[in-house]
Structures are given as structure tokens and as C-alpha cells.
N, C-alpha and C positions, 0 to 999 in steps of 0.2 A: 423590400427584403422580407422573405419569410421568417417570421418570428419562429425560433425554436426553443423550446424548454428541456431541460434536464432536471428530473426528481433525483435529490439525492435519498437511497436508503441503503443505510450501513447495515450489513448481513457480515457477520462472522459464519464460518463454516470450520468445521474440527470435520475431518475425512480419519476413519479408523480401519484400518485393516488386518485382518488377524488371517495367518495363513494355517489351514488347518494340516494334519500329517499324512503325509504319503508314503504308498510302499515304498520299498527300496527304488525301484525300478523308474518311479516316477510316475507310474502310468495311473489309471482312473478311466475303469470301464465297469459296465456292469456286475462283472465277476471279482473285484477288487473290493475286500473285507477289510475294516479299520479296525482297532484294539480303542480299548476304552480309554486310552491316552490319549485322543482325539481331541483339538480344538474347535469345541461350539462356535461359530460363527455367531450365536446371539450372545454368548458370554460376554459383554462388556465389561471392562474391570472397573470397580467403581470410582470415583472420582472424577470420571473424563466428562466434559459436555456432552449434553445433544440434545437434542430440537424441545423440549419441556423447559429448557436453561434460557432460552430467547423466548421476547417480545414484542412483536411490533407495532410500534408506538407512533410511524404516519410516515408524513412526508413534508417538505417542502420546498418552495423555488428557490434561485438561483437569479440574480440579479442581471438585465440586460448592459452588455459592456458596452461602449462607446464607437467600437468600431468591430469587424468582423475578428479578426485575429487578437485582437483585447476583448474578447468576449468568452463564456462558457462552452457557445457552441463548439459540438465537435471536439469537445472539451473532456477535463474531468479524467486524464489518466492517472494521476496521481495527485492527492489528500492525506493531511496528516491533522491532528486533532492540538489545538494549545489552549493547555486546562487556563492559565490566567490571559484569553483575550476575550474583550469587550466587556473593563472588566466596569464599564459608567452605565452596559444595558440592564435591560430590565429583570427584576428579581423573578423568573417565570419555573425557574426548575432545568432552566437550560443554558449554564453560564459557560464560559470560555466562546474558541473562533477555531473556524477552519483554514488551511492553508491549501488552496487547489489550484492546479493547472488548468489552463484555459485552451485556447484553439490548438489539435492538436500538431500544427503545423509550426509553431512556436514554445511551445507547452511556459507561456509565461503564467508567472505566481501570482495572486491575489489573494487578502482575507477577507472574510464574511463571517459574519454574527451568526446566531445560531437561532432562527424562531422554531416558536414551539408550533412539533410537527403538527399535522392534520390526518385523521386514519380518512378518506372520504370515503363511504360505502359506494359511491356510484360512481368512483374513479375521476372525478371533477377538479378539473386544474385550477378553478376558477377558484373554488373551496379550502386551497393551499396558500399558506403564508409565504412570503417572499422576502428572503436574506438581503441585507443590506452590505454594501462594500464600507469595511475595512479599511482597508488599504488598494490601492489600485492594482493595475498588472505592473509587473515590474521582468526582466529579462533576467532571469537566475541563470540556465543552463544552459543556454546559446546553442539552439541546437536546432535550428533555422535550416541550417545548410545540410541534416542530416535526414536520408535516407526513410520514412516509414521511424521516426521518432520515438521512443519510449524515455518515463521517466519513473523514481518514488521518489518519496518525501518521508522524516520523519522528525517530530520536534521531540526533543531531547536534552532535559535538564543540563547545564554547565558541567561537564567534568574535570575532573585533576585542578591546574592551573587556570582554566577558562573563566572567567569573570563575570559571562552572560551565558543564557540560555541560546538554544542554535536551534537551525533546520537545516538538518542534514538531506542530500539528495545524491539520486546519482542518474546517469542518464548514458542513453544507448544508440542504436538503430538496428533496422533488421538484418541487413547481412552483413554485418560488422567483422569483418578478420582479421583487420591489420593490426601490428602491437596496441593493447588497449594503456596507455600512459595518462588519461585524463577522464575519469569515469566516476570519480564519485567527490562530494567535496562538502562544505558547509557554508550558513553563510549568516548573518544579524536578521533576529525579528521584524529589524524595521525595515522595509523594503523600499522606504526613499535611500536610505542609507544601509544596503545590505553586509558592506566589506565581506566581498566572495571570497571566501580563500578555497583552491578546488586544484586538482592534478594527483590525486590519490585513485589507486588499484590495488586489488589483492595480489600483490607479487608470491612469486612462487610457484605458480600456475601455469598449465599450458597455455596460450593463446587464445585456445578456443573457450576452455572453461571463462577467464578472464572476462570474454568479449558475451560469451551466449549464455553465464550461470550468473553472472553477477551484479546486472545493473538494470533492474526493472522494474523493484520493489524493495520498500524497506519499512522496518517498524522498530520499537522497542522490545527488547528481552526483559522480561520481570527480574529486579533486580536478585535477588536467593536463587532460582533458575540460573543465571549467568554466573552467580559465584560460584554454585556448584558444580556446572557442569562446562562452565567456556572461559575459565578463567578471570570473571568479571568482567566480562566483555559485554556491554548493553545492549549493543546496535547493531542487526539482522542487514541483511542484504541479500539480496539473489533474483535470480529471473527463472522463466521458463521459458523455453526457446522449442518450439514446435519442432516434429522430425526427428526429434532425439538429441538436438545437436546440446543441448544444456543438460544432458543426462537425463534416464529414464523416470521422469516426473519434475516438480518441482525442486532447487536447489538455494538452500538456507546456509550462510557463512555467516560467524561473530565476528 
């Protein structure tokens, strides 16, 4: 079997768009004069990121799994970051564990340690440190039987009444229509013993929002961010669904 590798490198991107003002009419041709009310396109307002705010700090591998579908390969849609794992490795500058999907044909869960990356100038795999397993693969999302598969992940402190810390997820496929009744859920750290509990949607929504805006990706909201403006709602969710069908760009629900 051919050995395949996956570098993981984590890239944030901030996309800014600022629309400048147009005549009444809409139009923008040569003859078409602005007023000094105009939006600069390079005016950025300050405090937002961009590309001076990153650094990239390397790479590393990704551990061969035991079998093709318990493996990385073809892997890798969905990652989520949990600051207290691997908490007996080594003092390096890179503490906690990843939580990633593996073959995309299963998207089973596994954790991995974190080794400290490698920049190689000559693009050398051989040069790259290699993450060790965690915890094995384990079947979170059961989504075997489904269609061109999508999944996120996000690990998210205990809230309200909860007594442990979770990984929330939620999971999809591509031409998904029918009522969407089991799309997102949580489940325990420990993936010998996850206790799934899962059958949660954003009700209220048309069908199609539900099924093409909601279940692709997910992360945490900063907790003063979500007090402010989502009701204290921490936890992000949404997809992009090509064609339009998930609305014109990306789509973010708390």
C-alpha cells in the first residue's frame, strides 16, 4: 500500500470586505464621479488581523493508523484543538492534543500529541516530527452510509449543569434534503467511553438552511463576543454549501 502523508498546518484567515459608495443608479463606468464620502478599500479599521499577526512556525506528521479506514489518510476534515491533552508529554512549548477525523469515508475520531513543528527549507518530510496516537479511532458520527460525508469538531469547556468538558460535532453530506432531525451532538473526551449523546438541529429553519448552512464546521465564540452579541452562546456552527444553496458565502449560527 502506498504510504500517504498529511502535513498538518493550521492557517487562520480574517477575509475583510469593505464596499465602497455608489451612485444612485448603481452603475460604475468611466464617467461615474465619487464624493469624498468614499470608502477606501485600503482603510482598514484598526484592530482587525492580517497577515503581520501570523507566523509560521512548521509542520508535522501524522501517525500511520492500523488499517486504511482507521487511518488519516484521505483524512483530516475536521480538527479541534484540547488545551489539557497529553498532559504527562514533554515540556517543549507545545502542550495540549488534537482531536481529528480520519478516512473520509468514516470520518472516525482520534487524538494526537502535539510535536514541536519543523519549518524545513527544502520541503523534506523526512525532516518532520511525527505525532503520536492518543487515543485510537473511535466511531463518533456514524456517517458510513452517508453520501460524499462532511463533518466539524469543537472542544468546549463544561457548561450550565455539565460536569465534564465535551467535543462537540456535527456532521452532514452533499446533497442532503430531507428533514435534517440528527445533525449535531456531543460526546466524553475519552473515546473508549464517549457516551454520544446526539439528535440536535437548529429548528426553526427551512430545510434547506438546516441541511446546506449548518453542519460542516464548528469552533468556539470568545466568551465577551458571545455575551455581547449572541446571548452567551459559545458555540459556532455552519457550513458552506457550493452553488448558493447555503446562502451567498459562508453561514455562522450561535
Amino acid at each position: 500500500m502506498k504510504r500517504k502523508f498529511i502535513i498538518l498546518i493550521l492557517i487562520a484567515l480574517l477575509a475583510i470586505f469593505l464596499l465602497p459608495a455608489c451612485d444612485e443608479g448603481g452603475n460604475s463606468d468611466n464617467n461615474t464621479t465619487t464624493d469624498d464620502t468614499d470608502t477606501d478599500d485600503d482603510n482598514i479599521p484598526e484592530g482587525l488581523l492580517s497577515t503581520e499577526n501570523f507566523q509560521y512556525l512548521g509542520a508535522f506528521r501524522l501517525p500511520d493508523g492500523p488499517t486504511d479506514i482507521k487511518s488519516f489518510q484521505y483524512g483530516g476534515h475536521s480538527m479541534t484543538f484540547y488545551p489539557g491533552g497529553d498532559p504527562n508529554g514533554p515540556n517543549d512549548g507545545y502542550p495540549g492534543s488534537l482531536y481529528i477525523t480520519g478516512h473520509d469515508w468514516e470520518h472516525q475520531v482520534a487524538e494526537v500529541n502535539i510535536p514541536i513543528p519543523v519549518n524545513s527549507a527544502t520541503k523534506n518530510l523526512s525532516e518532520l516530527n511525527t505525532a503520536s496516537f492518543l487515543q485510537n479511532f473511535t466511531t463518533i458520527m456514524n456517517v458510513a452510509n452517508l453520501e460524499m460525508p462532511r463533518s466539524g469538531m469543537a472542544y468546549l469547556k463544561k457548561q450550565g449543569s455539565q460536569t465534564t468538558d465535551k467535543i462537540h460535532f456535527c456532521w452532514g453530506y452533499h446533497l442532503q434534503d430531507e428533514h435534517a432531525d440528527n445533525t449535531h451532538g456531543w460526546c466524553e473526551l475519552n473515546l473508549a467511553n464517549p457516551n454520544i449523546k446526539q439528535g440536535w438541529y437548529l429548528a426553526g429553519h427551512p430545510i434547506y438552511i438546516q441541511n446546506m448552512s449548518t453542519n460542516d464546521y464548528m469552533f468556539e465564540i470568545p466568551g465577551n463576543w458571545a455575551n455581547t452579541y449572541v446571548g452567551g452562546r459559545k458555540l459556532a456552527t455552519g457550513r458552506f454549501r457550493d452553488g448558493g444553496w447555503s446562502g451567498m458565502g459562508p453561514a455562522i449560527f450561535a
